[in-house]
C-alpha positions in Angstrom: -21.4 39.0 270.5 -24.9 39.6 268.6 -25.7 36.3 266.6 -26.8 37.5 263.3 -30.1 37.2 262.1 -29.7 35.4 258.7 -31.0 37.2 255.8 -33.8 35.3 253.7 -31.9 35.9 250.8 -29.0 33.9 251.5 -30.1 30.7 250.7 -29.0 31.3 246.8 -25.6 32.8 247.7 -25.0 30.0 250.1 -25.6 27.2 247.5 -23.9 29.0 245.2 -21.3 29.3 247.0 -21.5 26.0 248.7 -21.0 24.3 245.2 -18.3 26.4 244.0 -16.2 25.0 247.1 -17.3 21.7 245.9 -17.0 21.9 242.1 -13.4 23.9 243.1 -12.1 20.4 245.3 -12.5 18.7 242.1 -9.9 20.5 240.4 -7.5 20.9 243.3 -5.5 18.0 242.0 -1.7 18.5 242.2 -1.0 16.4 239.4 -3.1 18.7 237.4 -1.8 22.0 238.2 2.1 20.2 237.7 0.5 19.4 234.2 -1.0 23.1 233.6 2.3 24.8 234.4 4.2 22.6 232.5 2.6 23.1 229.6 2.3 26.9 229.7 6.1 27.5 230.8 6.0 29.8 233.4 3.1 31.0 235.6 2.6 34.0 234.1 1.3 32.5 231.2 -1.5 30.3 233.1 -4.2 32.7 232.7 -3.8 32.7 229.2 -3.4 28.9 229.0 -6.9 28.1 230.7 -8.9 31.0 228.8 -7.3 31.6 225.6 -10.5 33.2 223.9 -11.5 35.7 226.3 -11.0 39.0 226.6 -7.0 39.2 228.4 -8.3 42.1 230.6 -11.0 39.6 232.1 -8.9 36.9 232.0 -6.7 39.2 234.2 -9.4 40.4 236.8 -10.5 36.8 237.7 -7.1 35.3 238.0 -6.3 38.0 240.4 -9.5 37.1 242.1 -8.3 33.3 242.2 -4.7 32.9 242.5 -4.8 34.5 246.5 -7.5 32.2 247.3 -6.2 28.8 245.5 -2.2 30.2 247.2 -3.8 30.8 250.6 -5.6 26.9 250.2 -2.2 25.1 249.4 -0.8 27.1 252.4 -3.8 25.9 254.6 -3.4 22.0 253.1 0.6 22.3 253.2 0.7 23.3 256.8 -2.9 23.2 258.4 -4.0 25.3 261.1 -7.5 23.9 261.3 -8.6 21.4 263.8 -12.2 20.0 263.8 -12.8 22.0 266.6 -12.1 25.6 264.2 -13.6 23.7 261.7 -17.2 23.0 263.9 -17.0 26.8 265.2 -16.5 28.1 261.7 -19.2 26.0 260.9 -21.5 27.7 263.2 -20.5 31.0 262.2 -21.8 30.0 258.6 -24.9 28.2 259.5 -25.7 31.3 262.1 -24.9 33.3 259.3 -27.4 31.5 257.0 -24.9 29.7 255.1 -25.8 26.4 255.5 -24.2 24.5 252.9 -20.9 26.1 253.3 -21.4 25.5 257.1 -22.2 21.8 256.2 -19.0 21.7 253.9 -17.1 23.0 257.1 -18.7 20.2 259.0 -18.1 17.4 256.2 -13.9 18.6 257.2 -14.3 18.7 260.3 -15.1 14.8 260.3 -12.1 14.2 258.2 -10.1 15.6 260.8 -11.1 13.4 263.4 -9.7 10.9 264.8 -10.6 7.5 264.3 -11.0 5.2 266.9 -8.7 2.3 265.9 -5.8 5.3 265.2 -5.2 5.2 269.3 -5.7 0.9 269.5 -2.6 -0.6 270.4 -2.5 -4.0 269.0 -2.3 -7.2 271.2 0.8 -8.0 272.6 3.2 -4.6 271.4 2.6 -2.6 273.9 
C-alpha cells in the first residue's frame, strides 16, 4: 500500500476537524444527555430542543448527520474495540494522511489506554 502524499491543503480541515473532536469531548457528558432527554420527553423531540429557532428542515439534516456518529461513539466507549496499538496505527494513517491534529488526538488515546506501570506491581507481601 501507496502512502499518500498529503495535500497542502489539509492543514485547515485537519484543525478544523481536530477541534471539533475536542470541542465535541466536552459535551459528551452522560449526565448531560440524561438531562436533555429528560427534558424534551422523547428523542424525537431533541433536535427541536437544542435548536429551537432554526429552520426544522436544517435542524433535521444535521441531526441526521450527528446522531450515527455520537450512537456509533457510545458503542465504541460502551464496549471498546480500540487498543493503543489501533489507536497508534490509526494515528499514522491520519498524520500520513496530513491530518496531524486528529492523528495527535488518536495519539493523546492511545496513552490513555496504556497501561500504567504500578497497574501490574504486586504489593509487598500479597503475593
Amino acid at each position: 500500500m501507496t502512502t499518500p502524499t498529503p495535500a497542502a491543503s489539509t492543514h485547515g480541515y485537519d484543525q478544523a476537524l481536530a477541534e471539533r473532536c475536542a470541542a465535541s469531548g466536552e459535551h459528551l457528558a452522560g449526565l448531560l444527555a440524561h438531562a436533555m432527554l429528560d427534558v424534551a420527553g422523547q428523542p424525537e423531540k431533541l433536535p427541536a430542543l437544542l435548536f429551537p429557532d432554526l429552520d426544522p428542515q436544517v435542524v433535521e439534516r444535521v441531526w441526521n448527520t450527528a446522531l450515527p456518529v455520537g450512537f456509533r461513539l457510545g458503542r465504541l466507549v460502551d464496549r471498546p474495540r480500540w487498543t493503543p496499538d489501533a489507536l497508534r496505527r490509526l494515528q499514522t494513517a491520519l498524520d500520513d494522511a496530513g491530518y496531524e491534529a486528529m492523528g495527535h488526538l488518536a495519539a493523546r488515546s492511545a496513552r490513555t489506554l496504556d497501561p500504567h506501570p504500578a497497574d501490574n506491581n504486586t504489593p509487598r507481601g500479597h503475593a
